[in-house]
C-alpha positions as CSV (number, residue, x, y, z in Angstrom):
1,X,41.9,15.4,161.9
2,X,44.8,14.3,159.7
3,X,48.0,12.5,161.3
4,X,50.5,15.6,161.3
5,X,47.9,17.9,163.5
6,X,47.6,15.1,166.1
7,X,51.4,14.7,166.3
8,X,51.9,18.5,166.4
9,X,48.9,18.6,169.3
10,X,51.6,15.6,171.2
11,X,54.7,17.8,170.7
12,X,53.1,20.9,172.0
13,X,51.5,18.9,175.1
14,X,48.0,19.6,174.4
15,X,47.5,16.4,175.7
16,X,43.4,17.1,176.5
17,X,43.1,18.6,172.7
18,X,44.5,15.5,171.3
19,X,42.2,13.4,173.2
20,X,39.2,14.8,172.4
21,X,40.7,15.2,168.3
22,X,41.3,11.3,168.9
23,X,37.6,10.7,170.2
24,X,36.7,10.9,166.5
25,X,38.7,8.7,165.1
26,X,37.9,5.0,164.3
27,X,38.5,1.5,166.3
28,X,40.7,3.3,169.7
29,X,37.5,4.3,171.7
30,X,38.3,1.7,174.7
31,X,42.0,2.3,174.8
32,X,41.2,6.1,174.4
33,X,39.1,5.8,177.3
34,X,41.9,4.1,179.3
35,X,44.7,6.7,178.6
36,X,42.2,9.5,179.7
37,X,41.7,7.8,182.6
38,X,45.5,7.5,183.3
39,X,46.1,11.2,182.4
40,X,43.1,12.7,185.0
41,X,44.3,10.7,187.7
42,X,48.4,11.3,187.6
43,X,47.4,14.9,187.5
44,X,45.3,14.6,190.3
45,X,48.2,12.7,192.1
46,X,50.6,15.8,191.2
47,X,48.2,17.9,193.0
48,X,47.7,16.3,195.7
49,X,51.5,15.9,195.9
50,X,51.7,11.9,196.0
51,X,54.3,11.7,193.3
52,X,57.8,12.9,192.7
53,X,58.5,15.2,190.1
54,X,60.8,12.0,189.2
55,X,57.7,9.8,189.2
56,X,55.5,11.9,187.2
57,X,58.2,12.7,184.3
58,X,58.4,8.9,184.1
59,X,54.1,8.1,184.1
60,X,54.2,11.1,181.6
61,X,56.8,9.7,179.3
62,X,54.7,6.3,179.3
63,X,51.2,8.4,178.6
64,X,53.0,10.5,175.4
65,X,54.1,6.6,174.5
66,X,50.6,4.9,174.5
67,X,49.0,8.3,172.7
68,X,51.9,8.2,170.2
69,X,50.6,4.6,169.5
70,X,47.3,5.6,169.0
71,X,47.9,8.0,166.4
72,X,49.4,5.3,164.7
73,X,46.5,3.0,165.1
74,X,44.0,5.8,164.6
75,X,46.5,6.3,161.3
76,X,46.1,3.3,160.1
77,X,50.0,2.4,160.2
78,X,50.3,-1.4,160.4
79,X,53.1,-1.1,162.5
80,X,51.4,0.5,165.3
81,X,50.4,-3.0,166.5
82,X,52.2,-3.9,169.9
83,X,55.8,-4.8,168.9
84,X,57.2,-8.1,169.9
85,X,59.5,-8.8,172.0
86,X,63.1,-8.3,171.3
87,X,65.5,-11.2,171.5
88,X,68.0,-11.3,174.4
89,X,71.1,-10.1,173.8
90,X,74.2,-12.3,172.8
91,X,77.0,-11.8,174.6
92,X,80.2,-11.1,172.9
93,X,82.9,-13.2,172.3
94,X,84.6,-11.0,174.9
95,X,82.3,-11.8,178.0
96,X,82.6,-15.3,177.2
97,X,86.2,-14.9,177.5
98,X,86.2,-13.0,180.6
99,X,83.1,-15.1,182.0
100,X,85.0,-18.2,181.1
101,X,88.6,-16.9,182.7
102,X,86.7,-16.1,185.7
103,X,85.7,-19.4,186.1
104,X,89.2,-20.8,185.7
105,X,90.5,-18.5,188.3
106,X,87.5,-19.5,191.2
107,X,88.5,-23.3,190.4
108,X,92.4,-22.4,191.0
109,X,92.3,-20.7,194.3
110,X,89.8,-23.7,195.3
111,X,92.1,-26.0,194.5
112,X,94.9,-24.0,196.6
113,X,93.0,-23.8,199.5
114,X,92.3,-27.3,199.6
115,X,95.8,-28.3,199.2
116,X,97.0,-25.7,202.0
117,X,93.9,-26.9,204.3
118,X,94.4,-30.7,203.8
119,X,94.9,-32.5,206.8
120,X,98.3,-34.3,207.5
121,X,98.3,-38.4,207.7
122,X,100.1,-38.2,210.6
123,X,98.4,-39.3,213.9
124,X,97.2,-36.0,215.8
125,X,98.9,-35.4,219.6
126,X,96.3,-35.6,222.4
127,X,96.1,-31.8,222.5
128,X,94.9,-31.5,218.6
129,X,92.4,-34.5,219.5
130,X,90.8,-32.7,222.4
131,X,90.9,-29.6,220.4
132,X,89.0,-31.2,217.3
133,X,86.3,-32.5,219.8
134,X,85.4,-29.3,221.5
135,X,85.4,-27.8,217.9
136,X,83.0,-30.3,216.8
137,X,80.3,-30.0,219.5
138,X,76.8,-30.0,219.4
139,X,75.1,-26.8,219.0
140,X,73.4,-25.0,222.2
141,X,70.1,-24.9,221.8
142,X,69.6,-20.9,220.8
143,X,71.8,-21.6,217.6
144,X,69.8,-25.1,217.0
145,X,66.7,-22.6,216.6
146,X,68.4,-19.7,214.8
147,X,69.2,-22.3,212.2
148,X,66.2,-24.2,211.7
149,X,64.0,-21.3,212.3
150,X,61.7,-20.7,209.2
151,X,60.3,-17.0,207.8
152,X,56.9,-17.1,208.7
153,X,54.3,-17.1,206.4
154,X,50.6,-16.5,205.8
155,X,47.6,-18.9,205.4
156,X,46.6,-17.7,201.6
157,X,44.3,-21.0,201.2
158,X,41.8,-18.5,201.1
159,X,43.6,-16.1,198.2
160,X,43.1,-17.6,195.1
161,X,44.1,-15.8,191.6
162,X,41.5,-13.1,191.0
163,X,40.6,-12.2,187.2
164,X,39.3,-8.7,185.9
165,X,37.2,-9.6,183.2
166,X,37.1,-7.1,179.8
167,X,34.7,-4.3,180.9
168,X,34.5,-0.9,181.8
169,X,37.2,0.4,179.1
170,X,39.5,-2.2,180.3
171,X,41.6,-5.8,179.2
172,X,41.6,-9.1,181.0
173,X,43.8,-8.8,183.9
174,X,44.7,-11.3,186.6
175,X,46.0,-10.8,189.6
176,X,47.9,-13.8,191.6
177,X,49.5,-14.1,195.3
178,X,53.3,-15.2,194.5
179,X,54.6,-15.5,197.9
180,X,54.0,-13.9,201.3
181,X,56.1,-13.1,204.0
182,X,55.4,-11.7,207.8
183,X,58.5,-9.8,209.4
184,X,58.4,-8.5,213.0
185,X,59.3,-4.5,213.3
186,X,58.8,-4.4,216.9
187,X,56.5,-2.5,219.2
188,X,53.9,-4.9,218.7
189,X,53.5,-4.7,214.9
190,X,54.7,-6.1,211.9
191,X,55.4,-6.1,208.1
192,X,53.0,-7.9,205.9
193,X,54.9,-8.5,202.5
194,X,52.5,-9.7,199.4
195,X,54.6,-10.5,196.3
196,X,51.4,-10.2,193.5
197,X,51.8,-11.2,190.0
198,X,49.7,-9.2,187.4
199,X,49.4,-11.0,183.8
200,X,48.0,-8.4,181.5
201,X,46.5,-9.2,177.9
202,X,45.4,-5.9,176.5
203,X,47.1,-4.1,173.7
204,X,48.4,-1.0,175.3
205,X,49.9,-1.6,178.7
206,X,48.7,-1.4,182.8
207,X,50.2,-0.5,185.7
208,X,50.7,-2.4,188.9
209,X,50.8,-0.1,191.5
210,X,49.8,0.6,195.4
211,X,47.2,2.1,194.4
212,X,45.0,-0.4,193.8
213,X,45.0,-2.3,197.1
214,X,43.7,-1.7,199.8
215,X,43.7,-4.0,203.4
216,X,40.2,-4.2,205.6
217,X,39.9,-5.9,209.3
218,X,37.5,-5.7,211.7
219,X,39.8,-4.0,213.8
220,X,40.7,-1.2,211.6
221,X,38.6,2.2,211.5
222,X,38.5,2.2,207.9
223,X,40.9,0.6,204.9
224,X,44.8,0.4,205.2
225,X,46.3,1.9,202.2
226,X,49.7,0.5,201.4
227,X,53.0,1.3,203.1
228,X,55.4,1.4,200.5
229,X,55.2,2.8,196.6
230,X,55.2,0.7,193.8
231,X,53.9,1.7,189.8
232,X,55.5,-1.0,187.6
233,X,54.4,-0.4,184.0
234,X,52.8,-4.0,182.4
235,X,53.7,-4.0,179.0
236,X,50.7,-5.4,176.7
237,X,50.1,-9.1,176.7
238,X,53.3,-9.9,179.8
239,X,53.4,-10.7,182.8
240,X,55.5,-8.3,186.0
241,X,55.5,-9.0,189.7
242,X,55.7,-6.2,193.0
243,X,55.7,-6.2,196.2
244,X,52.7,-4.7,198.1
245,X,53.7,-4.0,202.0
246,X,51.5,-3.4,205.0
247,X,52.2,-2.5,208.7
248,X,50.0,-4.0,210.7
249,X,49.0,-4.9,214.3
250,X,50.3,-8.1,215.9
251,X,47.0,-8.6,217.0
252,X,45.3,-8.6,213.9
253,X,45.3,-12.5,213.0
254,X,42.9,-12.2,209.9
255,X,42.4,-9.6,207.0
256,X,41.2,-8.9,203.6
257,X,42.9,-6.9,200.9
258,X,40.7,-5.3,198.4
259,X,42.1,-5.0,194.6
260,X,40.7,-1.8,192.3
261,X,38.4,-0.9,194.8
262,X,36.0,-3.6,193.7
263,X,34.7,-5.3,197.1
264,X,34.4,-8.3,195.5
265,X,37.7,-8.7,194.2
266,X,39.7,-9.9,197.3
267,X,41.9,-12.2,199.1
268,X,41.6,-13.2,202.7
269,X,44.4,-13.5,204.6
270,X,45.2,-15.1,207.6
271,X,48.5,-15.8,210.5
């Protein structure tokens, strides 16, 4: 099938005619097989009423991109291939005047302040002394703790990076553990905040998403599924970062989170 039927099949939406037209073509089986996969499951997700009619506009916009790219491919346009980068933006000659003024202005009131707050040379009276003093005591001991108080944290000596090797219509992938946090929310539970790093190094793009974790304990009935939304689109080749979020049980002390359903991709966790 020539170039202008598949982009006329794109226009008109017929997005399941234009992937089987683009099963024949030459060199984009894999990727083909990746963007079908991608299309049957955000229309399950409309049905099933998980995303927002927002959320799907956008993951649809993204799917017309990556088949729009394969036409090229399949076309054999050279400048299909992934484009790189762009360069960051200069600033203008204007922001550096305004950036630059705005500095000037921080460093005069500074200096104002100190000249207003600067202390006289004479000798202070008794009452400014014992006033100074009772200013300058020690801190009880509930704000000693409030200030040296640290965000607690979990044990992830056991969470190592965890790579997806090419297979199963997919491109190296590998998932990383950036940072945790633990926050209380009361009643007994709390928040369990993974920041996860996803380096992708195939040609079209990925998404990091909710979706594909999943927490286990022994206490639980069955797997946890995430308690906040996150589908960040992975351009080909970079690198993005999310945050996965799980309510859990005080009581729970040690858990496993399960990436793309594969029980042997997993971190353990533990508090």
């Amino acid at each position: 099938m020539d170039k202008q039927t598949l982009l006329q099949l794109l226009a008109n939406n017929q997005v399941d005619e234009l992937i089987f037209a683009l099963k024949n073509q030459q060199g984009i089986y894999s990727d083909l097989v990746l963007l079908e996969s991608r299309w049957n499951n955000l229309r399950a997700q409309e049905r099933n009423g998980v995303l927002t009619a927002e959320q799907a506009n956008t993951e649809m916009s993204r799917l017309r991109k990556n088949l729009l790219e394969l036409i090229e491919i399949a076309s054999g346009n050279p400048s299909a291939t992934p484009p790189t980068p762009l360069p960051a933006k200069r600033h203008s000659n204007l922001t550096v005047i305004l950036v630059a003024a705005g500095v000037v202005a921080v460093l005069v009131i500074l200096f104002l302040t100190y000249l207003l707050l600067k202390p006289s040379n004479n000798i202070a009276s008794p009452e400014t002394a014992l006033n100074t003093s009772d200013n300058r005591r020690a801190p009880s001991g509930h704000e000693s703790l409030q200030q040296t108080a640290a965000p607690r944290q979990l044990d992830v000596s056991q969470a190592q990076p965890i790579t997806f090797a090419p297979g199963d219509f997919q491109y190296e992938r590998v998932y990383s553990v950036v940072k945790t946090s633990v926050e209380s929310t009361g009643g007994g539970k709390s928040l369990i905040t993974l920041t996860v790093g996803l380096n992708f190094k195939g040609i079209i793009n990925a998404l990091l998403e909710t979706e594909n974790f999943r927490l286990v304990a022994d206490e639980l009935p069955g797997p946890l599924a995430p308690a906040n939304y996150l589908n960040t689109l992975v351009d080909s080749k970079s690198y993005a970062e999310g945050d996965i979020k799980f309510e859990l049980s005080d009581g729970i002390k040690r858990f496993t989170v399960i990436l793309e359903g594969k029980p042997d991709k997993k971190w353990v966790f533990s508090r």
